[in-house]
N, C-alpha and C positions, 0 to 999 in steps of 0.2 A: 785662424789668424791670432797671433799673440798681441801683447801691449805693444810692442816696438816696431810692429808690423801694421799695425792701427798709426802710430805716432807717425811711420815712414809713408805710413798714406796723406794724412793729414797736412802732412808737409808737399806733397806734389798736388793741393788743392788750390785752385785759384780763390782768392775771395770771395767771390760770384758763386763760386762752387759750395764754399761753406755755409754760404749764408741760407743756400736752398735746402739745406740740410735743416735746419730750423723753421721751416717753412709746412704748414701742411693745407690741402686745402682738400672739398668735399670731391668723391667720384665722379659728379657728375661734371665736373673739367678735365677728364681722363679719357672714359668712356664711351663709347657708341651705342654701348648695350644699354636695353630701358632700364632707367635706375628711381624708384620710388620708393629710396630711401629718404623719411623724414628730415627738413633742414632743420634746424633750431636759432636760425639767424641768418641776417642778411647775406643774399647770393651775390649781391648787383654791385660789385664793384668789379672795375675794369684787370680781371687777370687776363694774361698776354701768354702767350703759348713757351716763350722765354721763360720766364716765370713757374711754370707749370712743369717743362722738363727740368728744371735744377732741384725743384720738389723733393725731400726725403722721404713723404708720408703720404698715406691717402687713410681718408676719413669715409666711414659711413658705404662702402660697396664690399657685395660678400659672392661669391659665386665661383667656384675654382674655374670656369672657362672665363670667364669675365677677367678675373684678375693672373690669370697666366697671360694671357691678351695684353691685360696693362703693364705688368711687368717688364714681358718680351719685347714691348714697344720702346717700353724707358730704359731697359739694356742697351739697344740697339743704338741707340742715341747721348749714352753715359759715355762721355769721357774715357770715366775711371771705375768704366762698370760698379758703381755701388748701388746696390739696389733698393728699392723701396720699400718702407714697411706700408702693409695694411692694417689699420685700427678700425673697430666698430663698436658701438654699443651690444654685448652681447649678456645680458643682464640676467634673464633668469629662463636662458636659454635661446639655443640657436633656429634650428624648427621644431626641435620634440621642446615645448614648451613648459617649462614647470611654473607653480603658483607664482604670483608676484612676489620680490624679496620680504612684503611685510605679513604675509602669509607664511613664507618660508621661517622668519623668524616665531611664526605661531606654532612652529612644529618643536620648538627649543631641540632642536636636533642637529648641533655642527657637523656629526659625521653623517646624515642623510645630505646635508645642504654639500659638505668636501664631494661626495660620491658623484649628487646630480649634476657641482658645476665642471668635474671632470669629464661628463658626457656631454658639456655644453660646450668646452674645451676642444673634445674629439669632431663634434661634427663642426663646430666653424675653424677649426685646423682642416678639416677638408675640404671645408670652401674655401680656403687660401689665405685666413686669418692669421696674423701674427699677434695680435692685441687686441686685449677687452676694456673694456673702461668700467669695470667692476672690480672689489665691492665699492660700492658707495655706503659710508661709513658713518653717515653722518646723525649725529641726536637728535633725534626730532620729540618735538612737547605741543606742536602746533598743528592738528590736522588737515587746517584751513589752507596749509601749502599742500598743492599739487607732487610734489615727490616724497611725500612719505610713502609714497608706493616702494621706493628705491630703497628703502630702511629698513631694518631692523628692528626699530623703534627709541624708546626714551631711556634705556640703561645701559648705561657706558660698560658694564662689566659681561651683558648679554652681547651688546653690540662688538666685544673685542673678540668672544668666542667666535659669532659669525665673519666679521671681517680676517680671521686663522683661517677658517673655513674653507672660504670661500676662494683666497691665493691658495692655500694648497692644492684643492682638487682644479682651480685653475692652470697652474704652475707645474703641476705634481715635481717629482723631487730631481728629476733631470731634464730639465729645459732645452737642452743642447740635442742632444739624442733622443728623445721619446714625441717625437712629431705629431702624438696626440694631444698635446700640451701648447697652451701658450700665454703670453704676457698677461700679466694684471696689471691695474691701473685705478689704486684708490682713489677715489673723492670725495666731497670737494675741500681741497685745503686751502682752508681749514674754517670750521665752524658753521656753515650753511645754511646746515637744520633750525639754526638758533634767526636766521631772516623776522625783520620786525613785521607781526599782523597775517605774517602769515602769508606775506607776498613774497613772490619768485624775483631773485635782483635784487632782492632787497635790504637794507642796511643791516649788517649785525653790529651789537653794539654790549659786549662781554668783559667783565674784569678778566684780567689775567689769570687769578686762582679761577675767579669758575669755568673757564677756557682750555686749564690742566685738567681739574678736578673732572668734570664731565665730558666734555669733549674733546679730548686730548687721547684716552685711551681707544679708544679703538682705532686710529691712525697707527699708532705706534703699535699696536697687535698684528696691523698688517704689514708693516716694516720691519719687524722683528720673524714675520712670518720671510720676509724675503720680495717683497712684492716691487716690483721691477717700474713700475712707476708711476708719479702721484702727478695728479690734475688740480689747479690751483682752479680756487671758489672765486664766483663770481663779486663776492660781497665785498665786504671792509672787513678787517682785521685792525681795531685799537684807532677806528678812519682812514686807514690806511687800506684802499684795494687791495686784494691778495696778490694780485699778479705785478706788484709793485713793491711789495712789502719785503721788503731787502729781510727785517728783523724776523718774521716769519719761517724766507725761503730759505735765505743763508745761515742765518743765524741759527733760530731753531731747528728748523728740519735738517741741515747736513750738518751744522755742527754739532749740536746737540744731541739732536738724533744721530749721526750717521749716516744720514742717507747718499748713496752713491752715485743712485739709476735717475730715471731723466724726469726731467717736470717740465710739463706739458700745461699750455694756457688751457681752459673751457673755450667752448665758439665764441671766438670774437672778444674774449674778455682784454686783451691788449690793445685794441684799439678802444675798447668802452673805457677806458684810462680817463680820455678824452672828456666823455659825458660825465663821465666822475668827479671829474677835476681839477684830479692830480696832475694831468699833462693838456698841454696846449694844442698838440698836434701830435700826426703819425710818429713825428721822428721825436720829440720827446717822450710819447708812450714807448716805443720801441727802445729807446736809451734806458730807460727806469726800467722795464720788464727783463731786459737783457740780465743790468745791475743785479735787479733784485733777484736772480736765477732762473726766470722762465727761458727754458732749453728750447721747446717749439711754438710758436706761436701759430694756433689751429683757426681756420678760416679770418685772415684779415691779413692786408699789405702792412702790415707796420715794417716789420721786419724784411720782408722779399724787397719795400721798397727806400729803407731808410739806412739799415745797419752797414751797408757796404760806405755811404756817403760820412758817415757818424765814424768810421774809421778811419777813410780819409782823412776826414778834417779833423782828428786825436782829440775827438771828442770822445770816442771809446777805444780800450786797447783792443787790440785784437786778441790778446789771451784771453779774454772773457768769451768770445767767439769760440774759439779751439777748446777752452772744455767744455762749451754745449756740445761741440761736435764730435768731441771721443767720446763724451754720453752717448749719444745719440747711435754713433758708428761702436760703440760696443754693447748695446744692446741688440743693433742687426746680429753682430759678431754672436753675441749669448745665442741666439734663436740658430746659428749655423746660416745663416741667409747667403755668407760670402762664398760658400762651398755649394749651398743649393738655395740658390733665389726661389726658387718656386716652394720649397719644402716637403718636398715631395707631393705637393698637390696636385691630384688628375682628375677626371670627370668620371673615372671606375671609382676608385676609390669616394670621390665625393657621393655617388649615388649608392655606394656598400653600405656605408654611414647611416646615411642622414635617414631619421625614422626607422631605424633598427626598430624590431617587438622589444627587445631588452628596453629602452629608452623609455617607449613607450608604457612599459609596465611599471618603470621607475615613476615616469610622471602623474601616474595614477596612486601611487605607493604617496607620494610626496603629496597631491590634492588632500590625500586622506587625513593625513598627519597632520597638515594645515588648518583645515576647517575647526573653527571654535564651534562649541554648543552656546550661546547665549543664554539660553529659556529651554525650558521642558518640562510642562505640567503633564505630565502621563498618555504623552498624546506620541511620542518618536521610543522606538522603533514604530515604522510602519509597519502592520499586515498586509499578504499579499493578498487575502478574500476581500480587501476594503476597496470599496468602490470611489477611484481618487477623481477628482476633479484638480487637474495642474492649470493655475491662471496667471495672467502676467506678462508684461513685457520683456520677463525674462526667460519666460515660459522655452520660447521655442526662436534663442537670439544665442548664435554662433560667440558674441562679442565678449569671449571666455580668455584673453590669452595676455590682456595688462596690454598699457600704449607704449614699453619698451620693449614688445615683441615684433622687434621690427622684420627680422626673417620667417618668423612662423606666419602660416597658412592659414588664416580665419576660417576660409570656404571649406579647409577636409574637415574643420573642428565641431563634431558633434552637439546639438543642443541636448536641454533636459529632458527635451519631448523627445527627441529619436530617442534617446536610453530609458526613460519611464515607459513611451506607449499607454496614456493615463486612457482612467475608462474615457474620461469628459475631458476636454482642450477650449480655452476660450483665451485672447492676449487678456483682454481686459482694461488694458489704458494702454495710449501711446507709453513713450519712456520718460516721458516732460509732458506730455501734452492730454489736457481728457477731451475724451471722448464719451460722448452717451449713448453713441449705438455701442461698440467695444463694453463698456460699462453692464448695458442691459442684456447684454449676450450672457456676459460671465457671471450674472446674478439667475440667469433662467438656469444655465448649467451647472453651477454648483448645488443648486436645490437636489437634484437629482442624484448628488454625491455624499457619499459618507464620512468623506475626509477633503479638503482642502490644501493642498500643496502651492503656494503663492510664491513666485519668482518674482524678485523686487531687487532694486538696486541703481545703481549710476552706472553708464556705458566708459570706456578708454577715453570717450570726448570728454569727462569731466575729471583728469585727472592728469599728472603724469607734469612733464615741464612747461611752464608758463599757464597752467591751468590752476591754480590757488581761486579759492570760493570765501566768500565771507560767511555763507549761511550753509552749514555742512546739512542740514535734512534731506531726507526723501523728497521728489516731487510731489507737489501738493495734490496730482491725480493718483498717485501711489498709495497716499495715505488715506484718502478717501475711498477708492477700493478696497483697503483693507476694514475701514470703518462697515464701510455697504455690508460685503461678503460676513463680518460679525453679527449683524442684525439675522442673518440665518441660522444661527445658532449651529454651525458647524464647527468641529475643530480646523484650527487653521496650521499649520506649520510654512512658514516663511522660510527660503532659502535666500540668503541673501547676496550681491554678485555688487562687490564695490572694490575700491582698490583704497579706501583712506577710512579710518573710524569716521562714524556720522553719529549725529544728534537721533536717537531711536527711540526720543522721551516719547514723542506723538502716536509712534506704530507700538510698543510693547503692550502697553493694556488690551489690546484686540487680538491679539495673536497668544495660541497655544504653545509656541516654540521658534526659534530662532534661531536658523541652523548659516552662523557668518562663514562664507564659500570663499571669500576674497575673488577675487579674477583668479582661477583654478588650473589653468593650462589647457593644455591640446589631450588631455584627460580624464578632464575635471568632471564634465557630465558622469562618465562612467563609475567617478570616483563620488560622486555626490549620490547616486543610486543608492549604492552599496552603503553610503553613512543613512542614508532614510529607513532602509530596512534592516540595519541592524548587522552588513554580512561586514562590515569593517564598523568598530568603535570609536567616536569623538576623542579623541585626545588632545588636540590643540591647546593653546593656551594666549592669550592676547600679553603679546608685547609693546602694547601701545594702550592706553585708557581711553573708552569710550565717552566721553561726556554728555551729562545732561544737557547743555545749553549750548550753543554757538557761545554766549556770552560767558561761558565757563570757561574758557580756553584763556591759558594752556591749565590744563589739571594732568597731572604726573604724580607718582603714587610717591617719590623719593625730594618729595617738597622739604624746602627747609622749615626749620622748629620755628616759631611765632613766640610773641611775648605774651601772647592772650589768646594760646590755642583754645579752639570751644570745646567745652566737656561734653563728654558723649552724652546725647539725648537731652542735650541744653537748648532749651529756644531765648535766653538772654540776648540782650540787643549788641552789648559790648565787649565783645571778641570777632576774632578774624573768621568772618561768617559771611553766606547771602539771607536775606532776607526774605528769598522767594523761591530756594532751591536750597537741598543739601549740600553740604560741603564735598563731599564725596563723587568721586566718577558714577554714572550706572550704571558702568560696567569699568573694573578695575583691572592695572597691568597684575600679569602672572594669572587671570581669570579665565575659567571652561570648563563645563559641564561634562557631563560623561554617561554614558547607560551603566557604567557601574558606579555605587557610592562608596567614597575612602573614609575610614577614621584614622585622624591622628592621636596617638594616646602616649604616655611615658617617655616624652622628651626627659635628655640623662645627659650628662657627661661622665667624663673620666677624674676630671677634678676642675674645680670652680675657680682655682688660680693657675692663670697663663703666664707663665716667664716667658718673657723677652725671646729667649732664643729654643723655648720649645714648643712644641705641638700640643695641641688638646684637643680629644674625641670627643663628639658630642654624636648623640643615637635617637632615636624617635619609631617606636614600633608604629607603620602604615597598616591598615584593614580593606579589604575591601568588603563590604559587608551585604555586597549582593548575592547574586545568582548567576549575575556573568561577568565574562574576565574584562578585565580594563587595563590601560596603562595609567598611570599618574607620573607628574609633572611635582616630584618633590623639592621643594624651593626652603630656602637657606636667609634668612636674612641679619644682618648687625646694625644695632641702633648705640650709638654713641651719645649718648644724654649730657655730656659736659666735656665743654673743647675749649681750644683756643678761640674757635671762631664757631660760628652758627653750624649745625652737620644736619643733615636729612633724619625725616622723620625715620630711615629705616633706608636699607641699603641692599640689593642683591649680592650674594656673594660665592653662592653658587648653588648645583642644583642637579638633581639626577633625577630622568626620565627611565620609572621601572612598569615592570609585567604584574600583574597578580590573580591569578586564577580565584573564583568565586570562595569566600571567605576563606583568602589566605592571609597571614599577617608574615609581613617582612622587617626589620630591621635594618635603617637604612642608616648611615653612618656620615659623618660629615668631618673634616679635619679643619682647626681653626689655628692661624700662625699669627704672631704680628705684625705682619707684611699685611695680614688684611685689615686690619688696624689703623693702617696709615692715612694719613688726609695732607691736603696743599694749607700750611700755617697761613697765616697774613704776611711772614714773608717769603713765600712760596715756599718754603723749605718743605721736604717731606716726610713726614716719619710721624709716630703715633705717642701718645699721652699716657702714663700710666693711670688706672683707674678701673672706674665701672662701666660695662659693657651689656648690652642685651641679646638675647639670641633667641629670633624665632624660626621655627620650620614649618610651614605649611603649605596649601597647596593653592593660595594665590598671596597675593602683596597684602590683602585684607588680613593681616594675620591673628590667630587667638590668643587673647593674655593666658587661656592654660598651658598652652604651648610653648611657653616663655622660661628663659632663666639669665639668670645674672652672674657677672661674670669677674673674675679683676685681672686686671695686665699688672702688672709686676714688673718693674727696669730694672731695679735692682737683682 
């Protein structure tokens, strides 16, 4: 179907017709088939079966017999035969499950993450998927919100890699034709991450420069990537809701930006207009959200029951209607839906797919590369003559796959304990709750052990949307088992199963090692095996900073400069300091261990003054100076020491993940332009200063003054 053939449809739509075209609501007003897919907001308002047939979209149901079912039902009953899309959450996979997205980001591997979400792609395009509501793009510096699971983490220039990433191997490069392929759906536009306290819904409240400056890029990485369409944030933008924020939608995003493909509400967020305060009722949230460019409006009547009456009465034009709907009806068009509604979806092909061994070997591939080393006093690799004792409530708990795996299979998902087979087994505490028979079990059975492998962590119940925690620790029976099981004077190595950075001031002193799992996938056991004993090496790298304190939050490595920064190993009272903690994360972004050790030595460049319009090499010979091969995670950083405006203590700006076989030394190369140079002025303007510049490379955000060189930009 062409433009003019889209236009000639639009025109034989009644009103009624178009308006349901913006409309979407969840499967379970579709289906007969059991649907236990998570809601995330109210079900219980009165949709009318009226209502439900005029529908463009359905939300949250995946299964190719299910939704060829629903399809062929709402063919049969279309008018104008236009068919339905289906959207889902399909986040960091469909049933072969890979790490959660901030694990994913631990891997600093775009093209691992482009490969997996290609396979995440192929099997929910066999379940009948048209749309993912991924990447979620957003910066996060607060652990205490429940969706940094969904993230990447805290650096805008990490985060725009993965958000390319993650639309390509979504999307791949013909959408139309290649029916293993399908829609993206960044979120949440815009700014999310940035929620005050760290609660879900909740107020963002952002200058403009620091709105560009940090969270601005990775949206635009995914739009430039092509990503076919973006879901508007629950919060405020400038006080202003996002799904109301005319300046936002129209303004920036399609004018500015460009953006073409369709914008989509979050659940319910055009009716929360309402509790907001911006609108009085249905039909003035549905007028502003229209206004402001929100194309569908997902789970709520505003729109099914307001937008037709708001036209009648020239309270709205109708042309604002008709391009949500050639949005909308040209993105069926992109996906080929009008040729084949179903998309070539069958229940052969669904069952060829889904849990391929390829997949499954990927998401084993991908656990590996995910897992940060935190700690390691000479205790990991494992031996296999050492008599282990595995304890824990994580010990022998399927609940491996993150709370956004809403098609994957808990029950086939392997524990630690099927792939260890430890000499000793004991839980040791509930997952919240102690226990002192549990307790005194796993003190009699480790005595008997040589070594101590300790499964610890927070289940999918504490994490994920609307789940934000004020006090990120361990349970208090967690930490007290680790204290116990110390007093035996065994090595402990802790594997740890969370989906957010936790406060791990209390547990580190007792433990020999620290091996961070994240929610690891429908692999992850197999894949955590193999990093204990050594047959796969730690590589990971923490894209988000650990903090000492709950009251440390937010602590981010790319803080702005202070007027009275504190000197190193100052305990003065009058600089920007605590008083009862270091300033410093305990565990910093760009930070993980490895079984083999790097030196960095002979950072160089090519010459010490950068013109404007040319390039300059800078080099750093890497070592590994053990006995076994490792990968390292070589990170790039620029510190601009004198601006217009305040700049970050140090800045990512890029970075390459290499191989190196036991004491090999590599040369690793970096290019520096004045594009990276650039910052948002005080009057947004953007472009860069001539002057001095600094430039470190090393292998976390902690970086070494030997490592360092100075630099000068030249305009002239």
């Amino acid at each position: 179907m062409n433009s003019e053939q889209i236009q000639q449809l639009i025109a034989e739509m009644t009103l009624e017709e178009k308006v349901g075209q913006l409309t979407q609501f969840a499967g379970v007003f579709y289906s007969t088939h059991e649907n236990d897919t998570p809601l995330t907001g109210r079900i219980d308002f009165p949709v009318n079966e009226t209502i439900i047939e005029a529908s463009g979209s359905v939300l949250g149901i995946a299964g190719a017999k299910k939704l060829i079912d629903i399809q062929e039902m709402h063919l049969q009953k279309s008018r104008l035969k236009i068919p339905l899309l289906f959207m889902a959450d399909v986040i960091n996979g469909y049933e072969t499950i890979f790490p959660i997205p901030l694990g994913l980001g631990s891997t600093w591997d775009p093209e691992l993450v482009e490969e997996l979400q290609a396979v995440s792609a192929k099997e929910a395009a066999s379940a009948g998927l048209h749309v993912s509501f991924a990447p979620m793009v957003d910066l996060v510096r607060d652990p205490r919100w429940g969706r940094v699971m969904e993230s990447t983490g805290e650096d805008p220039y990490l985060n725009e890699q993965f958000a390319e990433a993650t639309v390509r191997g979504l999307q791949g490069s013909d959408l139309l034709h290649n029916m293993d392929h399908i829609a993206a759906c960044v979120k949440h536009f815009a700014a999310y991450g940035a929620a005050e306290a760290g609660r879900d819904y909740n107020t963002v409240d952002l200058s403009e420069r620091e709105l560009r400056e940090m969270h601005m890029p990775a949206y635009i990485a995914a739009l430039n990537a092509g990503v076919k369409l973006v879901m508007t944030a629950f919060n405020t933008v400038h006080s202003i809701p996002a799904s109301a924020n005319t300046q936002l939608l129209r303004g920036m995003l399609r004018k500015e930006y460009g953006f073409d493909g369709v914008v989509i509400s979050d659940y319910g967020a055009v009716q929360e207009l309402i509790p907001h305060g911006v609108a009085e009722n249905e039909e003035e949230a549905a007028e502003k959200a229209l206004r402001a460019g929100v194309d569908i409006d997902m789970m709520s009547l505003c729109y099914a029951q307001s937008l037709s009456e708001l036209i009648h009465e020239k309270k709205l034009d109708e042309s604002l209607l008709d391009e949500a709907v050639e949005r909308i009806l040209q993105l069926k068009n992109d996906l080929g839906l009008f040729e084949d509604p179903y998309r070539a979806t069958s229940e052969e092909r669904e069952q060829a797919t889904l849990g391929h061994a390829s997949h499954k070997q990927l998401a084993r591939k991908a656990a590996e590369k995910s897992a940060v080393l935190l700690k390691n006093e000479n205790v990991l690799p494992l031996q296999d003559r050492e008599r282990l004792a595995l304890i824990g409530p994580y010990a022998d708990n399927n609940d491996l796959l993150g709370e956004w795996s809403i098609f994957g299979k808990m029950e086939d998902t392997a524990t630690l304990k099927d792939k260890l087979e430890p000499t000793f087994y004991a839980k040791g505490a509930e997952m919240y709750e102690r226990n002192q028979k549990l307790l005194d079990e796993a003190l009699h059975i480790a005595n008997q052990a040589d070594i101590i492998v300790l499964a610890l962590g927070e289940g999918r119940d504490r994490s994920g949307e609307g789940r934000s925690r004020a006090s990120i620790t361990l349970a208090p029976c967690q930490i007290e088992l680790a204290k116990k099981l110390k007093e035996l004077g065994k090595p402990i190595v802790v594997t740890l199963f969370n989906a957010r950075p936790l406060d791990l001031s209390e547990l580190e002193p007792y433990v020999d090692a620290i091996l961070e799992c994240w929610h690891p996938g429908s692999e992850g056991a197999a894949a955590i095996i193999n990093l204990l004993f050594g047959k796969a090496n730690p590589s990971g790298k923490l894209t988000m900073s650990f903090p000492r304190a709950t009251g440390q939050i937010p602590v981010y490595y790319n803080s702005y400069q202070t007027g009275r920064p504190l000197p190193a190993g100052s305990d003065e009272r009058f600089f920007s300091r605590y008083i009862d903690i270091a300033n410093e994360p305990l565990y910093p972004f760009g930070f993980g261990l490895s079984y083999a050790a790097f030196e960095y030595s002979q950072l160089r460049a090519t010459n010490l003054n950068l013109q404007k319009t040319e390039t300059l090499t800078v080099e750093v010979d890497v070592t590994n100076t053990s006995d076994v091969a490792g990968e390292e995670i070589v990170q790039l950083y620029l510190q601009d020491p004198v601006a217009e405006v305040v700049r970050p203590v140090k800045e990512l700006k890029g970075f390459k993940k290499i191989l190196l076989a036991p004491h090999e030394t590599k040369t690793i190369t970096f290019e520096i332009n004045e594009e990276m140079l650039r910052y948002h002025h005080s009057d947004l303007t953007y472009s860069s200063d001539p002057g001095t510049f600094f430039v470190y490379i090393n292998g976390s955000s902690k970086c070494d003054e030997a490592n360092k060189l100075e630099l000068q930009l030249i305009h002239s």
